[in-house]
DOPATI-259271 format. One line per field, with one value per residue (C-alpha): residue number from 1; residue in one letter; x, y, z. Coordinates in Angstrom, 2 decimals, decimal comma. Example, Ala and Ser with C-alpha at 12.3 -4.5 7.8 and 13.67 -1.06 7.14 Angstrom:
num	c(1; 2)
residu	c(A; S)
xx	c(12,30; 13,67)
yy	c(-4,50; -1,06)
zz	c(7,80; 7,14)
end
This chain:
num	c(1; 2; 3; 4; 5; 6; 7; 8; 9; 10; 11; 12; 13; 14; 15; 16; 17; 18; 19; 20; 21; 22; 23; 24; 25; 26; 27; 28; 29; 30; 31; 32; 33; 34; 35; 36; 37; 38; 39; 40; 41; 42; 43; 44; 45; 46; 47; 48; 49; 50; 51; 52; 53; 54; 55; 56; 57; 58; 59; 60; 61; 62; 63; 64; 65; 66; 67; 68; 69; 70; 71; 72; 73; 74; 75; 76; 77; 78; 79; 80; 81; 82; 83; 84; 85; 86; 87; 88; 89; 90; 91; 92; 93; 94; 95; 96; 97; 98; 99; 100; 101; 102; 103; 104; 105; 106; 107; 108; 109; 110; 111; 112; 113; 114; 115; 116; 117; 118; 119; 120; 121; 122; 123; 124; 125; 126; 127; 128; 129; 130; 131; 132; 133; 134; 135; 136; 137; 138; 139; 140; 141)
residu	c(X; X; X; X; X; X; X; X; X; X; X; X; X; X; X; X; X; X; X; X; X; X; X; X; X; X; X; X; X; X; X; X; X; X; X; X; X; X; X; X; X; X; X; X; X; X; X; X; X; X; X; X; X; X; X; X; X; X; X; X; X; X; X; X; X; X; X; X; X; X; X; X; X; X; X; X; X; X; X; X; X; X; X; X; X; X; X; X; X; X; X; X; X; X; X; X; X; X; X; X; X; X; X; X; X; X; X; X; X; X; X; X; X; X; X; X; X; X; X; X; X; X; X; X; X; X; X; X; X; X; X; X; X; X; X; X; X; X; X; X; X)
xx	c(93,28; 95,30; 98,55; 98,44; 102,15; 103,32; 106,49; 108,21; 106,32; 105,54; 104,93; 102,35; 101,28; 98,07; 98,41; 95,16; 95,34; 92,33; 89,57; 88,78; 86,15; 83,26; 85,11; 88,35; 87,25; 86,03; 89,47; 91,06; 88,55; 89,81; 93,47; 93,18; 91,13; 93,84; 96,77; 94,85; 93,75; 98,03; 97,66; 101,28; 101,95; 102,13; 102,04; 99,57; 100,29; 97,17; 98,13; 95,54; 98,07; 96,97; 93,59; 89,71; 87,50; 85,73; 81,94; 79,53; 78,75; 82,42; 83,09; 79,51; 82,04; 85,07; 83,27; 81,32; 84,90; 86,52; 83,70; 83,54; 87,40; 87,87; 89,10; 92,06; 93,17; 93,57; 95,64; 97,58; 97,85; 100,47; 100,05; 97,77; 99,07; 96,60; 98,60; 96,35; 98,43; 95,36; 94,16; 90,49; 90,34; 91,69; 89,61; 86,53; 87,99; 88,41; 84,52; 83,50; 85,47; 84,38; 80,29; 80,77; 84,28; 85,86; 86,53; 90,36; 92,10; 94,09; 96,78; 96,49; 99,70; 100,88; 103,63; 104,22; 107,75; 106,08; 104,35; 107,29; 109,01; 106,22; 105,58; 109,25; 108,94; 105,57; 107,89; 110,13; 107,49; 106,15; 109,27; 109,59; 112,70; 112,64; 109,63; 111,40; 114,02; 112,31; 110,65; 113,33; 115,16; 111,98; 111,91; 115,16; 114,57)
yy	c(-112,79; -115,75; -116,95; -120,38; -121,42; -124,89; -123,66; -126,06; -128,70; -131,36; -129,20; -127,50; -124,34; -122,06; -118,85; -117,44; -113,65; -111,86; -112,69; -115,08; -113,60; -116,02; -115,88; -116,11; -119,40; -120,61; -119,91; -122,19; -125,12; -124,94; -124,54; -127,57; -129,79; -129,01; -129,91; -133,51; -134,09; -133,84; -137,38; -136,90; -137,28; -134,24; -132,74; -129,92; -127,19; -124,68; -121,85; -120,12; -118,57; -115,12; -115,70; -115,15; -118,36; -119,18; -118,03; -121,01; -121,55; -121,45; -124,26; -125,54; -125,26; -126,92; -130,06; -130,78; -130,36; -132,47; -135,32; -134,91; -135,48; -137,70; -140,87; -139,04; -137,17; -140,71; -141,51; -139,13; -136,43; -137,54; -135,35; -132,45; -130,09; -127,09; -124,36; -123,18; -121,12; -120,19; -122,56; -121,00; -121,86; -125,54; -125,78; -124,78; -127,23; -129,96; -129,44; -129,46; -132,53; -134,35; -133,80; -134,22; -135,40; -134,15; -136,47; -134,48; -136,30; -133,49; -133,07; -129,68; -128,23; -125,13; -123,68; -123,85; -124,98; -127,50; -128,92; -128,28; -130,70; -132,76; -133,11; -133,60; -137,42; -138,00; -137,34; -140,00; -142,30; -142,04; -142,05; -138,73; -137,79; -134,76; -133,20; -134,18; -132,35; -129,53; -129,07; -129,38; -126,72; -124,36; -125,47; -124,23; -120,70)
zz	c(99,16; 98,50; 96,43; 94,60; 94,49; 92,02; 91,52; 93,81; 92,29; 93,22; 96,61; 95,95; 99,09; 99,10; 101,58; 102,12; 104,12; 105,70; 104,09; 100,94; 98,52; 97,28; 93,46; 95,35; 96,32; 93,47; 91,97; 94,39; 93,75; 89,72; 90,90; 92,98; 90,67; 87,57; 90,87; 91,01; 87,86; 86,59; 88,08; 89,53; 93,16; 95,09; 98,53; 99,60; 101,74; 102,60; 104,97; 107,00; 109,69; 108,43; 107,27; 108,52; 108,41; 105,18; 105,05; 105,26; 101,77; 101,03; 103,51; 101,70; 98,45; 99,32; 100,52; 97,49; 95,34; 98,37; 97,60; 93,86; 94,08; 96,98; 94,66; 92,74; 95,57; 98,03; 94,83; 94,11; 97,40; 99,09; 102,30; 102,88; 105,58; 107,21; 108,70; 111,65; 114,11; 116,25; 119,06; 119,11; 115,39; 115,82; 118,58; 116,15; 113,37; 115,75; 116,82; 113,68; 111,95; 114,65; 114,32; 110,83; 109,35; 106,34; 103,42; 102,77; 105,39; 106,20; 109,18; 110,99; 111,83; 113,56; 111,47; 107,69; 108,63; 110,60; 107,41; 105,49; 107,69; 107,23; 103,76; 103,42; 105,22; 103,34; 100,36; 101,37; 102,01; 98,85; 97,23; 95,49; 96,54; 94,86; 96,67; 99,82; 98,98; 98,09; 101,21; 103,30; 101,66; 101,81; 105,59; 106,05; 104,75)
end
């Protein structure tokens, strides 16, 4: 199951929990392509604190959207954060995105307050102050 939140746009945060189904998935690939193709900048959040891993063709998935979408996102994604609150999965992550590395560019991170914090500076340094301000007050909640 997972929750596609815009509504602190231009933050934009993706909670997956247990397990993600393969239409699930597929559901997320169209909610981020419509998120990149706005052609606004934006920060993205995806939390897997709670989650199971994606199934192979689901990881098989999300790198043939990451490629087909590599150009606009280096444009316009300002940050992309990956909650990952368990060591034997960033351990497993780390493995794997070094054998054969991801196009995405993301930063793992072991909180979403963490990549609140985060996304709040890449904010800055893009200069949308609102989004910075935005997820600073979310980091404060």
């Amino acid at each position: 199951m997972y929750t596609f939140d815009e509504s602190l746009w231009p933050l934009a945060i993706v909670q997956r929990s247990d397990t993600t189904t393969d239409s699930e998935m597929e559901s997320i690939l169209r909610s981020l392509s419509k998120l990149i193709h706005r052609r606004e900048p934006y920060v993205l959040i995806i939390d897997f604190s709670r989650s199971r891993p994606l199934t192979h063709s689901q990881r098989m998935l999300l790198a043939e959207h990451q490629a087909q979408t590599a150009d606009l996102a280096r444009e316009y994604c300002k940050g992309f954060f990956v909650v990952i609150n368990s060591t034997t999965a960033r351990l497993a992550r780390a493995v794997t995105s070094f054998v054969r590395p991801e196009a995405d560019q993301h930063e793992e991170v072991a909180s979403l307050t963490e990549a609140l914090e985060r996304a709040a500076v890449r904010f800055e340094q893009a200069g949308v102050t609102r989004g910075a301000i935005i997820a600073r007050a979310q980091a404060r909640r």
